[in-house]
ZAKOL-630116 format. One record per atom (N, C-alpha, C, O): residue in one letter; x, y, z. Coordinates in pm, whole numbers, plus 50000, padded with zeros to 5 digits. Each point is the difference from the previous one (the first is absolute). Last residue first. Example, Ala and Ser with C-alpha at 12.3 -4.5 7.8 and 13.67 -1.06 7.14 Angstrom:
# residues 2
S512854977550708/S500825011950006/S499235010950073/S500515011150017/A499784931749976/A499115011950000/A500905012050000/A501044999850066/
//
This chain:
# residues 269
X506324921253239/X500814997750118/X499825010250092/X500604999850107/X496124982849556/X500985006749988/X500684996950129/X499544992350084/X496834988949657/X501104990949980/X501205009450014/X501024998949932/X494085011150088/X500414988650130/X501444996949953/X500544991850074/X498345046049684/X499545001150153/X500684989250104/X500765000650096/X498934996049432/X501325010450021/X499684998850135/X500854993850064/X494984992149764/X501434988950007/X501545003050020/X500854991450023/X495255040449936/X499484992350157/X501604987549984/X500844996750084/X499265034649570/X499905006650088/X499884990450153/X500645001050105/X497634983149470/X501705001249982/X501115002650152/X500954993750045/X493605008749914/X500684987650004/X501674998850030/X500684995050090/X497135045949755/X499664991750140/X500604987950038/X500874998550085/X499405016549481/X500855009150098/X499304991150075/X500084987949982/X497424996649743/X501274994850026/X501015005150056/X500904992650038/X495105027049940/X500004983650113/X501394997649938/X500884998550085/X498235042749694/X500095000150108/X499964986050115/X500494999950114/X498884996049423/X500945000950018/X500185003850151/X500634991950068/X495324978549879/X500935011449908/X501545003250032/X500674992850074/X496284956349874/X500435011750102/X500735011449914/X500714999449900/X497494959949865/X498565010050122/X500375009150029/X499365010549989/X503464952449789/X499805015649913/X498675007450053/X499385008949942/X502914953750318/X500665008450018/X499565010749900/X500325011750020/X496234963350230/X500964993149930/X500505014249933/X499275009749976/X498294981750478/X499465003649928/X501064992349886/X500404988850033/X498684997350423/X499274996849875/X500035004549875/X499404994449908/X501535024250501/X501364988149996/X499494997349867/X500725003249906/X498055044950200/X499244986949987/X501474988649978/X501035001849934/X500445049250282/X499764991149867/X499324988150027/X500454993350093/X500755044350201/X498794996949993/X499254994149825/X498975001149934/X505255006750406/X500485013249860/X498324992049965/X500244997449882/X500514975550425/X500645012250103/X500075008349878/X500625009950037/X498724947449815/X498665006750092/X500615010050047/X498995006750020/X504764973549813/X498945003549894/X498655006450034/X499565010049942/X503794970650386/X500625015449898/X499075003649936/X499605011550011/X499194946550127/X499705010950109/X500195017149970/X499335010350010/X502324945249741/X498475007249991/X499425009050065/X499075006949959/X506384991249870/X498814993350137/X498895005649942/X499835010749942/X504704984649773/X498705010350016/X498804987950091/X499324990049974/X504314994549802/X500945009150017/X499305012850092/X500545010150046/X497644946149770/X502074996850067/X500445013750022/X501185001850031/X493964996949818/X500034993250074/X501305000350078/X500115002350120/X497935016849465/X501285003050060/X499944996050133/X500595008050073/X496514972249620/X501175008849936/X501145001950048/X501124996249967/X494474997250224/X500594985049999/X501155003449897/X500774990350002/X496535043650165/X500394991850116/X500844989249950/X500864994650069/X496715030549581/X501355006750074/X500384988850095/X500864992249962/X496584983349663/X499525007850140/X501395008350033/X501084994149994/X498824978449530/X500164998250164/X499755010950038/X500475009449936/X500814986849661/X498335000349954/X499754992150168/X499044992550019/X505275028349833/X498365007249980/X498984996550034/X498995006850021/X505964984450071/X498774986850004/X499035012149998/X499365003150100/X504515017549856/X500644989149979/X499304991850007/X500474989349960/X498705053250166/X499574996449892/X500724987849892/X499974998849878/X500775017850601/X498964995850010/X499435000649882/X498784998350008/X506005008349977/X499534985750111/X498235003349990/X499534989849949/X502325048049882/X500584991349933/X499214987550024/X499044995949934/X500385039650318/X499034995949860/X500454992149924/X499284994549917/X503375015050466/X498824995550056/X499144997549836/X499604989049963/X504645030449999/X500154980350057/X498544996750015/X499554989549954/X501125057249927/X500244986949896/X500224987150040/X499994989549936/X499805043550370/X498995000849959/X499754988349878/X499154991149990/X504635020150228/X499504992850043/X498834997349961/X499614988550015/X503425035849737/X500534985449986/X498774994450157/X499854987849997/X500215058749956/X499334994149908/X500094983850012/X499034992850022/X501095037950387/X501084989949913/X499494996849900/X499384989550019/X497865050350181/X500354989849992/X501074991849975/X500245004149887/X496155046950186/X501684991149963/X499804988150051/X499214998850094/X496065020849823/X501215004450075/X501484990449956/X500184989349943/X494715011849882/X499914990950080/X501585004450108/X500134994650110/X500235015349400/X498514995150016/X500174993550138/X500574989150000/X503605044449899/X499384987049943/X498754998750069/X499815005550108/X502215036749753/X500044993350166/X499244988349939/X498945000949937/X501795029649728/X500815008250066/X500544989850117/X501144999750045/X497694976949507/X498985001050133/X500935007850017/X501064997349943/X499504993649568/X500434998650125/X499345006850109/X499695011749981/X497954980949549/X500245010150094/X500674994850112/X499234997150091/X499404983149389/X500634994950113/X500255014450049/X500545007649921/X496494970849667/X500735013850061/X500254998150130/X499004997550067/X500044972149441/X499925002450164/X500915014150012/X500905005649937/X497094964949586/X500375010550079/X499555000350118/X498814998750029/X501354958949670/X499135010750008/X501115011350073/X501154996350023/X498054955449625/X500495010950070/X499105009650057/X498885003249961/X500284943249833/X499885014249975/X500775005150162/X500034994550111/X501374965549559/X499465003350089/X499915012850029/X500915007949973/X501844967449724/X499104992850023/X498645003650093/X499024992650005/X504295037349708/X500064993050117/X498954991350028/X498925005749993/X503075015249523/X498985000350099/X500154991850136/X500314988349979/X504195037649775/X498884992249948/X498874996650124/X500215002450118/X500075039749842/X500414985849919/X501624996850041/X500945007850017/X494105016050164/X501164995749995/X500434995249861/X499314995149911/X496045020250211/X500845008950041/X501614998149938/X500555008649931/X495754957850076/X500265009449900/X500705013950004/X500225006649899/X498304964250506/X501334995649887/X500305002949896/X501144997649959/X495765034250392/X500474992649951/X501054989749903/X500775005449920/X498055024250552/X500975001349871/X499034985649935/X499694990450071/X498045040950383/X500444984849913/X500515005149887/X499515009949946/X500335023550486/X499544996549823/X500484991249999/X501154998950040/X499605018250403/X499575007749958/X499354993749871/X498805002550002/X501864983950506/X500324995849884/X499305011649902/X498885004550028/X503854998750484/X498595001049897/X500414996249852/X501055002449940/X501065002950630/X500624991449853/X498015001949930/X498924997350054/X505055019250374/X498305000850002/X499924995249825/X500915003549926/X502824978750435/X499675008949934/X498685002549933/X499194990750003/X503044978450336/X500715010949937/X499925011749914/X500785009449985/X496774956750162/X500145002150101/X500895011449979/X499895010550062/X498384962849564/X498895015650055/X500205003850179/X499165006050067/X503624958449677/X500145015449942/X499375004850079/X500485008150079/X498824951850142/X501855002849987/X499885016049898/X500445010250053/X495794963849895/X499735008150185/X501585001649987/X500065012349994/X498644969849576/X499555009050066/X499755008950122/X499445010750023/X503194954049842/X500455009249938/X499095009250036/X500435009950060/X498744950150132/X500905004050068/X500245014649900/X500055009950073/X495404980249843/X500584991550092/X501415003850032/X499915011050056/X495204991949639/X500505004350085/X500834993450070/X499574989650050/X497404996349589/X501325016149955/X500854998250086/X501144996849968/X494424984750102/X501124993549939/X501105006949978/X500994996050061/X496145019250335/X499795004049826/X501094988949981/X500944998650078/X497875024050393/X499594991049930/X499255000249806/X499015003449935/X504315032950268/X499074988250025/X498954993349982/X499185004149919/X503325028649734/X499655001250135/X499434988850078/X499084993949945/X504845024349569/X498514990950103/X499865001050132/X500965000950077/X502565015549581/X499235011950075/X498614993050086/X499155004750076/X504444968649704/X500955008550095/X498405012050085/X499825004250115/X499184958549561/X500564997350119/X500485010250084/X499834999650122/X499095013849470/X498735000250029/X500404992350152/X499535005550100/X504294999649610/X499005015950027/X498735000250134/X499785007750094/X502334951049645/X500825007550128/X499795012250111/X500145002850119/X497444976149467/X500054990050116/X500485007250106/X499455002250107/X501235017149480/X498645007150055/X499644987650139/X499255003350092/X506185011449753/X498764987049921/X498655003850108/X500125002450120/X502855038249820/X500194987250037/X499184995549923/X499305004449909/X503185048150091/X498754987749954/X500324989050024/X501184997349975/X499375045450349/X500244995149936/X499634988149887/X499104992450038/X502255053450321/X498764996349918/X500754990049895/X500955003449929/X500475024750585/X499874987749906/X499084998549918/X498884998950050/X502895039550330/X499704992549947/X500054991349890/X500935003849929/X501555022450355/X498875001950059/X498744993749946/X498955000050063/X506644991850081/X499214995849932/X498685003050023/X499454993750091/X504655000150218/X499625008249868/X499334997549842/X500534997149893/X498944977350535/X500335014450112/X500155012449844/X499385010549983/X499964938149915/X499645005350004/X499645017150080/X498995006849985/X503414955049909/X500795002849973/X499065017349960/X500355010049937/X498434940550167/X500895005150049/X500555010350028/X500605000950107/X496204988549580/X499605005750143/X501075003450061/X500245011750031/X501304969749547/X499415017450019/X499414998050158/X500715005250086/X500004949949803/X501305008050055/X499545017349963/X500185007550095/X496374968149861/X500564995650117/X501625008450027/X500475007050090/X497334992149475/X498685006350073/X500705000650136/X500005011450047/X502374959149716/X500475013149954/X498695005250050/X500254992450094/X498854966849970/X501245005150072/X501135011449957/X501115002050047/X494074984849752/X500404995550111/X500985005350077/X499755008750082/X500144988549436/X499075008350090/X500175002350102/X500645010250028/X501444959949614/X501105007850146/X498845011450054/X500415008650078/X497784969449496/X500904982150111/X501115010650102/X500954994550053/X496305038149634/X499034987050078/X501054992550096/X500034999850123/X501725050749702/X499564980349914/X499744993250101/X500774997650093/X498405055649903/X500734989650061/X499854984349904/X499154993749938/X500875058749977/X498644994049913/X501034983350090/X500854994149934/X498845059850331/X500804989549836/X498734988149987/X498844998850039/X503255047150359/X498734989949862/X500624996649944/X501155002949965/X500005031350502/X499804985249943/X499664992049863/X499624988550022/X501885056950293/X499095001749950/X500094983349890/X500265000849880/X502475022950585/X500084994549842/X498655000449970/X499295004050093/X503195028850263/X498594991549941/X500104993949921/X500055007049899/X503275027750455/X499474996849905/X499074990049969/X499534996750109/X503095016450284/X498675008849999/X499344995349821/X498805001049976/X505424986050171/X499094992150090/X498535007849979/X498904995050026/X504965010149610/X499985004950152/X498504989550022/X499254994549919/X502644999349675/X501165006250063/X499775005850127/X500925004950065/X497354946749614/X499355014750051/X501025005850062/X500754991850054/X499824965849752/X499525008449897/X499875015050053/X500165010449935/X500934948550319/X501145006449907/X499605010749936/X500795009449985/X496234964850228/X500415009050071/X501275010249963/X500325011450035/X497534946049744/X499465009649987/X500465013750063/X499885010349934/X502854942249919/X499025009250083/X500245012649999/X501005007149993/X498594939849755/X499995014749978/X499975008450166/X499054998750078/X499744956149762/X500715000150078/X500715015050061/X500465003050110/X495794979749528/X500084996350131/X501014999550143/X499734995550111/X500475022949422/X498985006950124/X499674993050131/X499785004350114/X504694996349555/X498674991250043/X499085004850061/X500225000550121/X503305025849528/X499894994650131/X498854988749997/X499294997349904/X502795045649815/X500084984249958/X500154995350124/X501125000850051/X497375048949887/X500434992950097/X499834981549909/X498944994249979/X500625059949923/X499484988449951/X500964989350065/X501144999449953/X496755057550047/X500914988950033/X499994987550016/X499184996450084/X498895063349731/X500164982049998/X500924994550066/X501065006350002/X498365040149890/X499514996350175/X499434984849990/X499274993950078/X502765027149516/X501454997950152/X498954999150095/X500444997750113/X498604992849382/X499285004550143/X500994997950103/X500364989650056/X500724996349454/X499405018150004/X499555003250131/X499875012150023/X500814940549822/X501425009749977/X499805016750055/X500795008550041/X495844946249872/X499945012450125/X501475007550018/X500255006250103/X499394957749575/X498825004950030/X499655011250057/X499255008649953/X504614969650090/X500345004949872/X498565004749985/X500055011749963/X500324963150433/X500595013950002/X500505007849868/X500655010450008/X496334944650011/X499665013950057/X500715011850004/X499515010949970/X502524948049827/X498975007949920/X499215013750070/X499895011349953/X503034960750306/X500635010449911/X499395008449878/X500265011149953/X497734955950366/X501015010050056/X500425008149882/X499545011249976/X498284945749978/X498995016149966/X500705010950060/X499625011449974/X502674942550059/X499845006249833/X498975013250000/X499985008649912/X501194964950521/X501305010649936/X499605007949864/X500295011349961/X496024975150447/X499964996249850/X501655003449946/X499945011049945/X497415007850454/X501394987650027/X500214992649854/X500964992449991/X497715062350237/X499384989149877/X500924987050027/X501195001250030/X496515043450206/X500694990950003/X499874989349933/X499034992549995/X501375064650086/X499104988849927/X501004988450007/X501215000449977/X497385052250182/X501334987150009/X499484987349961/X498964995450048/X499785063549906/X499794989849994/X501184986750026/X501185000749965/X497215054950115/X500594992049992/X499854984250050/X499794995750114/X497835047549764/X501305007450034/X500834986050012/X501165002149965/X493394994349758/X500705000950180/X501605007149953/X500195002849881/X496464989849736/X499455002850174/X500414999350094/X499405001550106/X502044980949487/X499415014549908/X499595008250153/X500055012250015/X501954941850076/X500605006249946/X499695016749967/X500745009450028/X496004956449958/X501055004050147/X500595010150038/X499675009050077/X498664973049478/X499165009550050/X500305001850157/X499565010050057/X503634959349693/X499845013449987/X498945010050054/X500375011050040/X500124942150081/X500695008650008/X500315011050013/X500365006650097/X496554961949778/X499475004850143/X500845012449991/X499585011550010/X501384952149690/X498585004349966/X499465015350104/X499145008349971/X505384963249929/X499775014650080/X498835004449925/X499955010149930/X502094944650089/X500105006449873/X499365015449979/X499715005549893/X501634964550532/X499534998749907/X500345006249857/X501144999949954/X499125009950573/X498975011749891/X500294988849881/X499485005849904/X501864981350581/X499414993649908/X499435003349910/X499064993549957/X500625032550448/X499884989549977/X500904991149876/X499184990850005/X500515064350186/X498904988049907/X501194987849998/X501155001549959/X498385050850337/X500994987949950/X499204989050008/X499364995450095/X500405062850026/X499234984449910/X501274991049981/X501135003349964/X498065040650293/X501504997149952/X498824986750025/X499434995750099/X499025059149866/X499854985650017/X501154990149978/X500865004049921/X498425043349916/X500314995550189/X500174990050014/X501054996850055/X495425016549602/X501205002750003/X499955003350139/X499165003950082/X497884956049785/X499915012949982/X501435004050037/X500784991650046/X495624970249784/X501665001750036/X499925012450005/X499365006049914/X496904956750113/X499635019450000/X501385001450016/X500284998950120/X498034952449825/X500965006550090/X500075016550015/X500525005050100/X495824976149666/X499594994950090/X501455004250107/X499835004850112/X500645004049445/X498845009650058/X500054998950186/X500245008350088/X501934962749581/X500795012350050/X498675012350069/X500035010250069/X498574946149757/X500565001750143/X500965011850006/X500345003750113/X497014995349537/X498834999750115/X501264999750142/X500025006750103/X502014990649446/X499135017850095/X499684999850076/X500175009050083/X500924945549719/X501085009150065/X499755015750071/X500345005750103/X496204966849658/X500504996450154/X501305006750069/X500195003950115/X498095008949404/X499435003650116/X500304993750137/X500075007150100/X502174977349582/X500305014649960/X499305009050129/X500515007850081/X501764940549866/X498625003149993/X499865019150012/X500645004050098/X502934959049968/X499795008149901/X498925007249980/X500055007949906/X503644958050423/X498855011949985/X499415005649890/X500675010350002/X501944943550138/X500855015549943/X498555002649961/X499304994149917/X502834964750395/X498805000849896/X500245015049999/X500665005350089/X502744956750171/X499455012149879/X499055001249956/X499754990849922/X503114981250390/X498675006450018/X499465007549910/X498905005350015/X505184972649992/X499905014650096/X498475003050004/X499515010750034/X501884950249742/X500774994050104/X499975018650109/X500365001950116/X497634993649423/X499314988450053/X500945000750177/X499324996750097/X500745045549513/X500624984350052/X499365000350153/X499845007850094/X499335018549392/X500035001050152/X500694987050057/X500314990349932/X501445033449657/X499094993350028/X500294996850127/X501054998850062/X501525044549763/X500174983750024/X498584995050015/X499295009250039/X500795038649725/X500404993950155/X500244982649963/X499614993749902/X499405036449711/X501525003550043/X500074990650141/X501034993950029/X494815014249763/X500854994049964/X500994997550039/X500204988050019/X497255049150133/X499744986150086/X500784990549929/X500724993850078/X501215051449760/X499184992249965/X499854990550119/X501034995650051/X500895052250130/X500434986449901/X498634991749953/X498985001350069/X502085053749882/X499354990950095/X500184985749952/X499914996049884/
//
Protein backbone atom coordinates (compact mmCIF):
# COMPACT_ATOMS: atom_id res chain seq x y z
CA UNK A 1 0.00 0.00 0.00
CA UNK A 2 1.50 3.41 -1.08
CA UNK A 3 2.79 5.81 1.67
CA UNK A 4 0.43 9.41 1.70
CA UNK A 5 4.18 10.46 1.45
CA UNK A 6 4.70 9.33 -1.79
CA UNK A 7 1.62 11.81 -3.23
CA UNK A 8 2.54 15.27 -4.62
CA UNK A 9 1.54 18.21 -2.33
CA UNK A 10 -1.80 19.56 -2.75
CA UNK A 11 -2.07 22.35 -5.25
CA UNK A 12 -3.43 25.60 -4.90
CA UNK A 13 -4.51 25.90 -8.79
CA UNK A 14 -6.95 22.23 -8.58
CA UNK A 15 -8.51 22.89 -5.58
CA UNK A 16 -6.99 20.47 -3.46
CA UNK A 17 -7.65 19.77 -0.04
CA UNK A 18 -7.05 15.70 0.65
CA UNK A 19 -9.36 13.93 3.12
CA UNK A 20 -8.06 12.18 6.00
CA UNK A 21 -10.07 11.93 8.69
CA UNK A 22 -10.68 8.04 9.48
CA UNK A 23 -14.10 8.36 10.79
CA UNK A 24 -15.43 10.97 8.25
CA UNK A 25 -14.42 8.88 5.55
CA UNK A 26 -16.80 5.87 7.08
CA UNK A 27 -19.34 8.20 7.91
CA UNK A 28 -19.56 9.10 4.22
CA UNK A 29 -19.02 5.75 2.77
CA UNK A 30 -21.76 4.83 4.96
CA UNK A 31 -23.80 7.72 4.00
CA UNK A 32 -23.14 6.47 -0.02
CA UNK A 33 -24.17 2.58 1.07
CA UNK A 34 -22.02 1.14 -2.29
CA UNK A 35 -23.48 -1.87 -3.01
CA UNK A 36 -22.74 -4.76 -5.55
CA UNK A 37 -24.23 -3.95 -9.13
CA UNK A 38 -23.63 -0.66 -8.70
CA UNK A 39 -21.42 1.34 -11.29
CA UNK A 40 -19.91 4.42 -8.85
CA UNK A 41 -17.83 7.00 -10.40
CA UNK A 42 -15.86 9.53 -7.86
CA UNK A 43 -14.88 12.75 -8.66
CA UNK A 44 -11.44 13.76 -8.12
CA UNK A 45 -10.53 10.49 -5.61
CA UNK A 46 -7.26 12.50 -4.73
CA UNK A 47 -5.25 10.39 -2.80
CA UNK A 48 -8.19 7.65 -2.70
CA UNK A 49 -9.28 8.36 0.92
CA UNK A 50 -12.86 7.26 -0.41
CA UNK A 51 -11.42 5.01 -2.96
CA UNK A 52 -10.76 1.96 -1.71
CA UNK A 53 -13.68 1.35 0.67
CA UNK A 54 -15.66 1.85 -2.83
CA UNK A 55 -13.98 -0.15 -4.36
CA UNK A 56 -14.35 -3.12 -1.30
CA UNK A 57 -18.43 -2.42 -2.32
CA UNK A 58 -19.36 -2.11 -5.62
CA UNK A 59 -18.62 -4.33 -9.29
CA UNK A 60 -17.38 -1.16 -10.77
CA UNK A 61 -15.69 1.96 -10.35
CA UNK A 62 -14.47 5.19 -12.76
CA UNK A 63 -12.69 7.72 -11.25
CA UNK A 64 -11.89 11.08 -12.33
CA UNK A 65 -8.73 12.56 -11.69
CA UNK A 66 -7.21 15.78 -13.62
CA UNK A 67 -4.04 16.04 -11.42
CA UNK A 68 -1.29 14.05 -14.24
CA UNK A 69 0.99 13.32 -11.07
CA UNK A 70 -1.80 11.27 -8.85
CA UNK A 71 -2.62 9.31 -12.12
CA UNK A 72 -0.15 7.07 -12.06
CA UNK A 73 0.39 6.76 -8.44
CA UNK A 74 -3.35 5.62 -8.29
CA UNK A 75 -3.08 2.93 -10.86
CA UNK A 76 0.15 1.42 -9.23
CA UNK A 77 -2.11 1.70 -6.06
CA UNK A 78 -5.01 -0.02 -7.39
CA UNK A 79 -2.92 -2.50 -9.88
CA UNK A 80 -5.07 -5.38 -8.49
CA UNK A 81 -8.90 -4.12 -9.25
CA UNK A 82 -9.96 -4.69 -12.93
CA UNK A 83 -13.45 -3.21 -11.85
CA UNK A 84 -11.25 0.06 -11.53
CA UNK A 85 -10.99 2.85 -14.14
CA UNK A 86 -9.08 5.96 -14.07
CA UNK A 87 -9.84 8.51 -16.43
CA UNK A 88 -7.02 11.63 -16.65
CA UNK A 89 -9.77 14.02 -17.60
CA UNK A 90 -11.58 17.31 -16.48
CA UNK A 91 -14.66 16.73 -14.80
CA UNK A 92 -15.73 19.55 -15.85
CA UNK A 93 -15.87 18.73 -19.22
CA UNK A 94 -15.93 14.94 -18.98
CA UNK A 95 -18.84 12.99 -20.40
CA UNK A 96 -20.61 11.07 -18.36
CA UNK A 97 -22.80 9.16 -20.82
CA UNK A 98 -19.70 7.53 -22.16
CA UNK A 99 -19.50 5.63 -19.13
CA UNK A 100 -22.76 3.63 -19.22
CA UNK A 101 -23.46 0.72 -22.00
CA UNK A 102 -27.17 0.68 -22.29
CA UNK A 103 -29.75 3.34 -21.60
CA UNK A 104 -31.27 1.30 -18.87
CA UNK A 105 -28.12 1.78 -16.76
CA UNK A 106 -27.33 4.42 -13.54
CA UNK A 107 -24.29 6.19 -12.54
CA UNK A 108 -24.03 6.51 -9.06
CA UNK A 109 -22.00 10.05 -8.45
CA UNK A 110 -19.39 11.17 -5.37
CA UNK A 111 -16.45 12.87 -4.63
CA UNK A 112 -14.87 15.35 -2.52
CA UNK A 113 -15.52 18.53 -5.39
CA UNK A 114 -13.03 21.60 -5.12
CA UNK A 115 -14.89 24.63 -4.13
CA UNK A 116 -13.89 27.28 -7.24
CA UNK A 117 -15.84 24.66 -10.17
CA UNK A 118 -18.93 23.66 -7.76
CA UNK A 119 -21.21 25.33 -9.53
CA UNK A 120 -20.89 24.33 -12.97
CA UNK A 121 -19.72 20.83 -12.63
CA UNK A 122 -23.10 20.33 -10.27
CA UNK A 123 -24.57 21.96 -13.73
CA UNK A 124 -22.96 20.11 -16.31
CA UNK A 125 -23.89 16.46 -14.31
CA UNK A 126 -27.64 17.77 -14.40
CA UNK A 127 -27.18 17.97 -17.76
CA UNK A 128 -26.39 14.88 -18.08
CA UNK A 129 -28.71 13.80 -15.83
CA UNK A 130 -31.33 10.92 -17.66
CA UNK A 131 -28.12 8.65 -16.31
CA UNK A 132 -27.49 9.21 -13.27
CA UNK A 133 -29.55 8.08 -10.01
CA UNK A 134 -27.76 9.74 -7.73
CA UNK A 135 -25.18 12.17 -6.19
CA UNK A 136 -23.40 12.49 -2.85
CA UNK A 137 -21.08 15.01 -2.42
CA UNK A 138 -18.52 17.21 -0.18
CA UNK A 139 -18.74 20.97 -0.71
CA UNK A 140 -18.04 24.19 1.06
CA UNK A 141 -20.99 24.12 3.90
CA UNK A 142 -22.04 27.82 2.19
CA UNK A 143 -22.86 25.87 -0.85
CA UNK A 144 -24.59 22.99 0.79
CA UNK A 145 -26.70 25.13 2.86
CA UNK A 146 -27.58 27.64 -0.43
CA UNK A 147 -28.37 24.79 -2.60
CA UNK A 148 -30.92 23.08 0.04
CA UNK A 149 -32.49 26.69 1.36
CA UNK A 150 -35.97 27.48 1.37
CA UNK A 151 -37.66 30.78 0.93
CA UNK A 152 -37.49 33.41 2.33
CA UNK A 153 -34.01 32.77 3.87
CA UNK A 154 -30.66 34.46 3.06
CA UNK A 155 -29.42 31.21 1.63
CA UNK A 156 -31.90 31.27 -0.84
CA UNK A 157 -31.71 32.11 -4.43
CA UNK A 158 -30.77 31.19 -8.06
CA UNK A 159 -28.65 27.84 -7.05
CA UNK A 160 -31.13 26.92 -4.92
CA UNK A 161 -34.37 26.95 -6.98
CA UNK A 162 -32.14 25.87 -10.34
CA UNK A 163 -30.92 22.28 -8.18
CA UNK A 164 -34.01 21.61 -6.12
CA UNK A 165 -35.87 21.94 -9.56
CA UNK A 166 -33.93 19.20 -10.61
CA UNK A 167 -33.47 17.43 -8.02
CA UNK A 168 -34.47 16.54 -4.48
CA UNK A 169 -31.09 17.70 -2.50
CA UNK A 170 -30.53 17.08 1.66
CA UNK A 171 -27.81 18.09 3.70
CA UNK A 172 -26.47 15.32 5.51
CA UNK A 173 -23.09 16.19 8.17
CA UNK A 174 -20.90 19.23 8.58
CA UNK A 175 -16.99 18.22 7.76
CA UNK A 176 -14.78 19.86 9.62
CA UNK A 177 -11.25 21.60 8.48
CA UNK A 178 -9.62 19.22 10.63
CA UNK A 179 -10.73 16.67 8.44
CA UNK A 180 -8.35 17.80 5.56
CA UNK A 181 -5.04 18.48 4.73
CA UNK A 182 -4.12 20.73 4.20
CA UNK A 183 -6.90 22.72 6.30
CA UNK A 184 -9.48 24.64 4.28
CA UNK A 185 -10.36 27.73 5.41
CA UNK A 186 -13.82 26.77 5.73
CA UNK A 187 -16.15 24.22 6.92
CA UNK A 188 -17.51 21.35 4.62
CA UNK A 189 -20.36 19.44 4.39
CA UNK A 190 -22.11 16.55 2.70
CA UNK A 191 -25.10 16.73 0.11
CA UNK A 192 -27.19 14.10 -1.39
CA UNK A 193 -28.54 14.95 -4.71
CA UNK A 194 -31.79 12.65 -6.10
CA UNK A 195 -32.38 13.56 -9.92
CA UNK A 196 -36.27 14.39 -10.08
CA UNK A 197 -38.01 11.34 -12.30
CA UNK A 198 -40.37 14.75 -13.54
CA UNK A 199 -39.02 18.00 -12.58
CA UNK A 200 -40.61 20.12 -9.62
CA UNK A 201 -43.60 21.86 -11.20
CA UNK A 202 -43.43 19.72 -14.97
CA UNK A 203 -40.93 20.04 -17.99
CA UNK A 204 -39.48 23.09 -18.90
CA UNK A 205 -36.57 24.85 -21.08
CA UNK A 206 -34.31 24.85 -18.27
CA UNK A 207 -32.29 27.80 -19.98
CA UNK A 208 -35.75 29.56 -19.56
CA UNK A 209 -36.28 29.14 -16.21
CA UNK A 210 -32.69 30.33 -15.60
CA UNK A 211 -33.30 33.55 -17.36
CA UNK A 212 -36.30 34.28 -15.09
CA UNK A 213 -34.30 33.65 -11.55
CA UNK A 214 -31.51 34.71 -12.96
CA UNK A 215 -32.96 38.45 -13.90
CA UNK A 216 -35.16 38.57 -10.78
CA UNK A 217 -32.21 37.90 -8.44
CA UNK A 218 -30.20 40.39 -10.19
CA UNK A 219 -31.86 43.32 -7.66
CA UNK A 220 -32.80 41.16 -4.53
CA UNK A 221 -33.42 43.57 -2.60
CA UNK A 222 -36.31 44.99 -5.34
CA UNK A 223 -39.91 43.83 -5.42
CA UNK A 224 -40.56 40.92 -8.22
CA UNK A 225 -42.56 43.55 -10.27
CA UNK A 226 -39.69 45.73 -10.51
CA UNK A 227 -36.96 42.82 -11.42
CA UNK A 228 -38.48 41.51 -14.08
CA UNK A 229 -40.46 44.35 -15.15
CA UNK A 230 -38.63 44.12 -19.21
CA UNK A 231 -39.57 40.80 -19.48
CA UNK A 232 -42.68 39.93 -17.11
CA UNK A 233 -46.11 42.10 -17.08
CA UNK A 234 -47.63 42.82 -13.79
CA UNK A 235 -50.72 41.53 -14.89
CA UNK A 236 -48.79 38.03 -15.83
CA UNK A 237 -47.84 38.26 -12.26
CA UNK A 238 -51.49 38.77 -10.59
CA UNK A 239 -52.80 36.10 -12.97
CA UNK A 240 -50.19 33.08 -11.11
CA UNK A 241 -51.47 35.27 -7.72
CA UNK A 242 -47.92 36.66 -6.82
CA UNK A 243 -47.86 40.02 -4.41
CA UNK A 244 -46.09 42.69 -6.97
CA UNK A 245 -44.58 43.66 -3.61
CA UNK A 246 -43.18 40.72 -2.81
CA UNK A 247 -39.12 40.46 -3.34
CA UNK A 248 -37.62 37.68 -5.27
CA UNK A 249 -36.26 35.26 -2.02
CA UNK A 250 -40.38 35.24 -0.86
CA UNK A 251 -41.35 33.30 -3.90
CA UNK A 252 -41.14 29.46 -4.14
CA UNK A 253 -40.07 27.48 -6.53
CA UNK A 254 -43.41 26.56 -7.90
CA UNK A 255 -44.06 30.77 -8.57
CA UNK A 256 -41.16 30.66 -10.40
CA UNK A 257 -42.49 27.79 -12.75
CA UNK A 258 -45.47 29.89 -12.93
CA UNK A 259 -44.04 32.70 -13.79
CA UNK A 260 -41.52 31.01 -16.26
CA UNK A 261 -44.53 29.25 -17.73
CA UNK A 262 -46.87 32.57 -17.97
CA UNK A 263 -43.59 34.31 -19.89
CA UNK A 264 -43.08 31.23 -22.47
CA UNK A 265 -46.88 31.91 -22.81
CA UNK A 266 -46.95 35.58 -23.88
CA UNK A 267 -43.77 35.36 -25.89
CA UNK A 268 -44.97 32.33 -28.03
CA UNK A 269 -45.92 32.30 -31.48
Amino acid sequence: MSSPSRYPKARKRFGQNFLQDQQIISDIVAAINPQRGEHLVEIGPGRAALTKPLLENCDKLDVIELDRDLVPLLKAKFAGYDQLTIHQADALTFDYTTLVSNDDEKLRVIGNLPYNITTPLLFHLLAQSNYISDMCFMLQREVVERICAQPDSKSYGRLSIMIQYQCEATQLFVVPPEAFDPMPKVESAIIYLKPRDRYLGGDMPIESLNKIVTKAFSQRRKTIANTLKDIVTPEALLAEGIDLKQRPETLTIAQYIAITKAWLSQNSY
